[in-house]
C-alpha positions in Angstrom: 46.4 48.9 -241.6 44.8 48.3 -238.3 46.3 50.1 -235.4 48.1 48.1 -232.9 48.8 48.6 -229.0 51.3 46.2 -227.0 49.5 45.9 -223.9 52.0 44.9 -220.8 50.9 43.1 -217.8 53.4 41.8 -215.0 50.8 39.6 -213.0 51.8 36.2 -212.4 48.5 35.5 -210.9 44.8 36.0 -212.2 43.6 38.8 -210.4 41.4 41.8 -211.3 43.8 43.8 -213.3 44.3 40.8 -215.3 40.9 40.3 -216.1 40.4 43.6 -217.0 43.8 43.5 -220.1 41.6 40.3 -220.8 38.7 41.8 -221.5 40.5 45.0 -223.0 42.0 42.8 -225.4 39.2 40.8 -226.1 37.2 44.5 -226.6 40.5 45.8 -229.3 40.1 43.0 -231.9 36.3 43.1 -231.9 37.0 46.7 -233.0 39.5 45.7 -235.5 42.8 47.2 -233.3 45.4 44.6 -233.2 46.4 43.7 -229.7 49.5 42.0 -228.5 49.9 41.3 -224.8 53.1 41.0 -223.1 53.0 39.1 -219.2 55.1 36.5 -217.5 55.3 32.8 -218.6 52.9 30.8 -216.9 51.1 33.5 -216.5 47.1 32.5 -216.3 46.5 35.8 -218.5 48.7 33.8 -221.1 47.0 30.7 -221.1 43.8 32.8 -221.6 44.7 34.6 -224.2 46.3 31.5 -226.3 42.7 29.8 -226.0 41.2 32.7 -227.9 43.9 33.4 -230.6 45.0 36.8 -229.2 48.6 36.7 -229.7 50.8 37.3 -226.7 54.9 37.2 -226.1 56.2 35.5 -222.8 58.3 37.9 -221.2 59.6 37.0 -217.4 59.2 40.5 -215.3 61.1 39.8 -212.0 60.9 43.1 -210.7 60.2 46.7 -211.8 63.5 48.5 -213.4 63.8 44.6 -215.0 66.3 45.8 -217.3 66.5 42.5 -219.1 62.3 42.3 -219.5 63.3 45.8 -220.8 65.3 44.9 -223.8 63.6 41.7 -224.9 60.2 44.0 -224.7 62.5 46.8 -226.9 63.0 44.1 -229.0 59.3 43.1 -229.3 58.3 46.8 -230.6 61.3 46.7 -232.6 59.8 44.0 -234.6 56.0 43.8 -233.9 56.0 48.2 -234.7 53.1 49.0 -232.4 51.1 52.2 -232.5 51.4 52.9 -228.4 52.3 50.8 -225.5 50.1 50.2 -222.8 51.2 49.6 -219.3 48.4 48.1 -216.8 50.5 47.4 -213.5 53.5 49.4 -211.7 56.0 47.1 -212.3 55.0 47.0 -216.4 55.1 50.5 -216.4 58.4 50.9 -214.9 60.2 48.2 -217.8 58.1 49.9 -220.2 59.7 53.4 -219.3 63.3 51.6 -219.6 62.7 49.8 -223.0 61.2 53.1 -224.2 64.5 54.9 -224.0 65.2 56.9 -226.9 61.9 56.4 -228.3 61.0 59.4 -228.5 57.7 59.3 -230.8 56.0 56.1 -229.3 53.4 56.8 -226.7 53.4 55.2 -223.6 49.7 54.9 -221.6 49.7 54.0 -218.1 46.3 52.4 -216.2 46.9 53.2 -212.7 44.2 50.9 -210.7 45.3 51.9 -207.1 43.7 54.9 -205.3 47.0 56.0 -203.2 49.2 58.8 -203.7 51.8 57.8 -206.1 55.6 58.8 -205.6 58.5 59.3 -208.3 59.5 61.7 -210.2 60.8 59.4 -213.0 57.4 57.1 -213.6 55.1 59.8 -213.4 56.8 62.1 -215.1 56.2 63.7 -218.9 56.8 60.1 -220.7 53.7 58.9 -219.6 51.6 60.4 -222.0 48.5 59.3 -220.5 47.3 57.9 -217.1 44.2 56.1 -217.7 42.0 56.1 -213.9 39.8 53.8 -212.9 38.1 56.1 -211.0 38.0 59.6 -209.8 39.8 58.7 -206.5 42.7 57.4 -208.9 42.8 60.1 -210.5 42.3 63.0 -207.6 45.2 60.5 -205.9 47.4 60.7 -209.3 46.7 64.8 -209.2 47.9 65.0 -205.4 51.1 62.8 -206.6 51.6 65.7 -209.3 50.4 64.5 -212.3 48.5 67.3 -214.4 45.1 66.6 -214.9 44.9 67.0 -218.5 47.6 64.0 -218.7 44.5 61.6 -217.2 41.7 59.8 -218.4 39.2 58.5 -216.2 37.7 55.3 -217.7 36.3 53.3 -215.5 36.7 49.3 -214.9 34.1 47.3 -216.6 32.8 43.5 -216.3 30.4 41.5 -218.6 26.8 41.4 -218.1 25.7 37.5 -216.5 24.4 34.9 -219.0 23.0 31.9 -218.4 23.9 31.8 -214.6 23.8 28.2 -212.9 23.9 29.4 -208.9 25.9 27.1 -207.2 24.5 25.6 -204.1 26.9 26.0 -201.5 25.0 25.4 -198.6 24.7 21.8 -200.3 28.3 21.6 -201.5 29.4 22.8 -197.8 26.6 20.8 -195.5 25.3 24.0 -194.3 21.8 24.6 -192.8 19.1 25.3 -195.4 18.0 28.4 -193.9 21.7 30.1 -193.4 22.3 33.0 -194.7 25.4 32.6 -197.0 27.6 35.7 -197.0 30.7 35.7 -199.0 34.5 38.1 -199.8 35.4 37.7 -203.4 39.1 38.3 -204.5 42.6 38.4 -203.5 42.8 37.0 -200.0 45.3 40.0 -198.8 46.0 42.6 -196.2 44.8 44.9 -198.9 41.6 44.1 -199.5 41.2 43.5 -195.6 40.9 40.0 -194.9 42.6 40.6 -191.8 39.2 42.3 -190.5 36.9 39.7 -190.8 37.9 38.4 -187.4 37.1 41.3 -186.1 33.5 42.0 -188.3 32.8 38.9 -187.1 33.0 39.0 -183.2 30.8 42.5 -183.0 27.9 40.8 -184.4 25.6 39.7 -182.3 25.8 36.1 -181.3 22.2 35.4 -182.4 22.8 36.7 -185.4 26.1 35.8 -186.3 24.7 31.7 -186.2 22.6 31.9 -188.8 25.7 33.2 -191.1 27.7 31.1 -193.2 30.8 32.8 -194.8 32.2 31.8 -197.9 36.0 32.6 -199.1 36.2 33.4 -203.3 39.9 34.1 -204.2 43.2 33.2 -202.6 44.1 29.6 -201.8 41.8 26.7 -201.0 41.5 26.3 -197.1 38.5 24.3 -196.7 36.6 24.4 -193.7 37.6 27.3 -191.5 36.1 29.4 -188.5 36.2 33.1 -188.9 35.1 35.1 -185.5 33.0 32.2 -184.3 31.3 32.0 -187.9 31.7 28.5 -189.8 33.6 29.4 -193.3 35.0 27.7 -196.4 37.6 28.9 -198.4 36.7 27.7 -201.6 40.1 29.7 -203.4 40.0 30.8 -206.7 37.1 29.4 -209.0 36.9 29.7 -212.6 33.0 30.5 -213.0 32.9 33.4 -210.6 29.4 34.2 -212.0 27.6 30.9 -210.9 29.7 31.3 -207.9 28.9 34.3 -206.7 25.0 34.0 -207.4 24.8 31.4 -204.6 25.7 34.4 -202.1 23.2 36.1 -200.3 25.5 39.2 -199.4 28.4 40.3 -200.6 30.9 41.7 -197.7 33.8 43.5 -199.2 36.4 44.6 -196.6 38.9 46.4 -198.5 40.8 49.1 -197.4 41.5 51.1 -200.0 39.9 50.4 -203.6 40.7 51.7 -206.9 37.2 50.8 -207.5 35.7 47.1 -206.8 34.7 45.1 -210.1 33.5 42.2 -207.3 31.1 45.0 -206.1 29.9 45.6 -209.9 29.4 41.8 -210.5 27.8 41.3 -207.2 25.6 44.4 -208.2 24.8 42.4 -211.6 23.7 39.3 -209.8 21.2 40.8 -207.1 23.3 40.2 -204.6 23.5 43.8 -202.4 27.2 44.4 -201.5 28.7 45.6 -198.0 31.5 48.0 -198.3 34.1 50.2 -196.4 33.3 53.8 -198.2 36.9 54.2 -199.9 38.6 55.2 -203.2 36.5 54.0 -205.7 33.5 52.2 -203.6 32.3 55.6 -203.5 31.6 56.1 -206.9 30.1 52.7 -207.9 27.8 51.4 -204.7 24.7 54.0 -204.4 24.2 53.8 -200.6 20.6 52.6 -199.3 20.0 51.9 -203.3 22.0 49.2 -204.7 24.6 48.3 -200.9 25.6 49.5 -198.0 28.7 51.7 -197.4 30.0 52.0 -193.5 32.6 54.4 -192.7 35.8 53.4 -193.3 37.9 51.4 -191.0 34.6 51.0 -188.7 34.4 47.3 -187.9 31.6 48.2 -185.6 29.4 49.5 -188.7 30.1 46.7 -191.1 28.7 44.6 -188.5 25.8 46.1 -187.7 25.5 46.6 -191.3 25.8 42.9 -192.0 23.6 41.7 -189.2 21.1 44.3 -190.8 20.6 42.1 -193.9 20.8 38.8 -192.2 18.0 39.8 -190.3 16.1 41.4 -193.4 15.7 39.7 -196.1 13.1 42.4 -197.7 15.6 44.9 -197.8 18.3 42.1 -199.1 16.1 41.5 -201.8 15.3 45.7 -202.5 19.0 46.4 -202.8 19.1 43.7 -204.8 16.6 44.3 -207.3 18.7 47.9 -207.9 21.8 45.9 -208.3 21.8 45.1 -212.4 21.0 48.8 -213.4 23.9 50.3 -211.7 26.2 47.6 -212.7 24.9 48.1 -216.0 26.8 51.4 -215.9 30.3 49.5 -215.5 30.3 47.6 -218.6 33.0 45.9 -220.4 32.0 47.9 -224.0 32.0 50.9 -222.0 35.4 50.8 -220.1 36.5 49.4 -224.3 34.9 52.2 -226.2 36.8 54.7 -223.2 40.2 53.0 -223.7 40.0 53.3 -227.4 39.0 57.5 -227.4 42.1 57.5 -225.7 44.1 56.1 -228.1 42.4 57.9 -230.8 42.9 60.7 -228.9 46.6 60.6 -227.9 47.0 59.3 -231.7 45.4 61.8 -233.2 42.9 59.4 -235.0 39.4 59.6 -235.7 36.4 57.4 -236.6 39.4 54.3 -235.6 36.0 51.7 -235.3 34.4 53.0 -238.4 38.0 52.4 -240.8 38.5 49.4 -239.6 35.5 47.7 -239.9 35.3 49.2 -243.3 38.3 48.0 -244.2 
């Protein structure tokens, strides 16, 4: 009998930790482990998942310590008998922790995606048996929180390679100036991933400069036409092909400030487009600087400018740290960040050869 995992997943919206329980459970059933993925109804994770046959319950998760999400997911392992449960949010790991009550000899993985110190005793203690880290800087944050180093994994986030891209042309689709150079911020449109500092970025580029850019808004809600710092932007909102999307940028400029690690830097990196990023959490690990992007201290507006009016001015050197992108990103596959989930669970499980038996089977 194949193994099966419950993965949980409290997003509402389709964001980056969605698309990574997507692609996990995509990964699991090509492997011949049975997934079943628990999220909110409506959820776009749900709708996903339906159009591919992975089967899924509809559990509403209003807030962490959800003690009603707790019982009907109780009731769930109760019937469905899974072989661990897998948390991938904060909010899923807290209900998970409550349904798990007297369940003694059913593991419980956490992903942890965020590179902050964590706080509470209770959700980080002992019934976690496993933090899985996106990064080193989630797990050196999950060490200085208290957790014991042998109780995380570091696996790292993965995407899927591009196929058969079909650039869109957004200077067309926007009416913008042939010759602009088309920068663009890909993701959640929050505090968090510092939208709030591309006024800023904006106005300590020089003005000569800062007319040939055009600045395009992936992620978030559709604004339309919008100026940002005296640059002319669109805020296109989410977009279903963010492949063909992104390979009509020129630059990526990724604001954030603080990163569990950045899978819009690794597509980006995948598409030859050279990324721009604070040097934070994760960033570190993934963008080579000078190689493959450009990391600027963090929280220095005045270097991501300089840095971004650098590569609007050069495009030789837009096109060299773009040529480096696809072999780094190659390193942040989606089989990768699959085969690294799955030696934990064979791990924690205390199974071995788990591919090899079920594809013999």
């Amino acid at each position: 009998m194949p193994l099966r995992v419950l993965l949980l997943d409290a997003g509402r919206e389709w964001r980056g930790g969605q698309r990574q329980v997507w692609l996990l459970a995509l990964g699991l059933r090509r492997r011949g482990i049975e997934p079943l993925v628990a999220c909110p109804p409506g959820a776009p994770l749900l709708d996903r998942l339906h159009s591919v046959g992975i089967a899924t319950a509809a559990i509403p998760m209003r807030a962490d310590w959800d003690l009603q999400a707790a019982r009907r997911v109780r009731l769930l392992i109760r019937a469905w008998r899974p072989n661990a449960v897998h948390a991938h949010d904060a909010r899923s790991h807290a209900i998970a922790l409550a349904a798990l009550i007297r369940r003694r000899g059913l593991p419980l993985l956490v992903t942890r995606r965020v590179s902050f110190r964590p706080r509470g005793r209770i959700k980080y203690g002992k019934r976690v048996a496993r933090f899985i880290a996106i990064s080193r800087a989630v797990r050196d944050a999950l060490m200085d929180g208290g957790v014991q180093a042998d109780r995380i994994s570091v696996v790292y986030s993965g995407v899927p390679q591009p196929a058969e891209v079909k650039p869109r042309d957004w200077r067309k689709e926007c009416h913008w100036p042939a010759e602009s150079v088309l920068c663009g911020i890909v993701g959640a449109m929050t505090h968090e991933k510092g939208i709030d500092r591309l006024e800023a970025i904006a106005r300590r580029i020089p003005p000569e400069v800062r007319s040939r850019i055009r600045l395009l808004l992936l992620g978030g809600r559709p604004t339309g036409r919008v100026a940002i710092g005296g640059i002319d932007a669109y805020g296109a909102g989410f977009v279903d092909e963010v492949h063909d999307a992104m390979a009509g940028l020129d630059v990526l400029w990724h604001p954030s400030n603080a990163e569990g690690l950045g899978t819009a830097v690794i597509d980006a990196m995948a598409l030859r487009i050279p990324p721009i990023a604070f040097a934070v959490g994760g960033l570190v690990e993934l963008v080579e600087h000078g190689i493959c992007g450009i990391l600027v201290p963090a929280g220095d507006d005045a270097a991501f400018a300089q840095a971004a009016a650098t590569l609007v001015a050069d495009p030789a050197k837009r096109k060299a740290l773009g040529e480096c992108g696809p072999r780094r990103a190659a390193l942040f596959d989606v089989e990768r960040m699959v085969d690294g989930t799955v030696a934990v669970y064979e791990q924690l499980l205390g199974v071995s050869n788990t591919r090899a038996a079920s594809k013999s089977g």
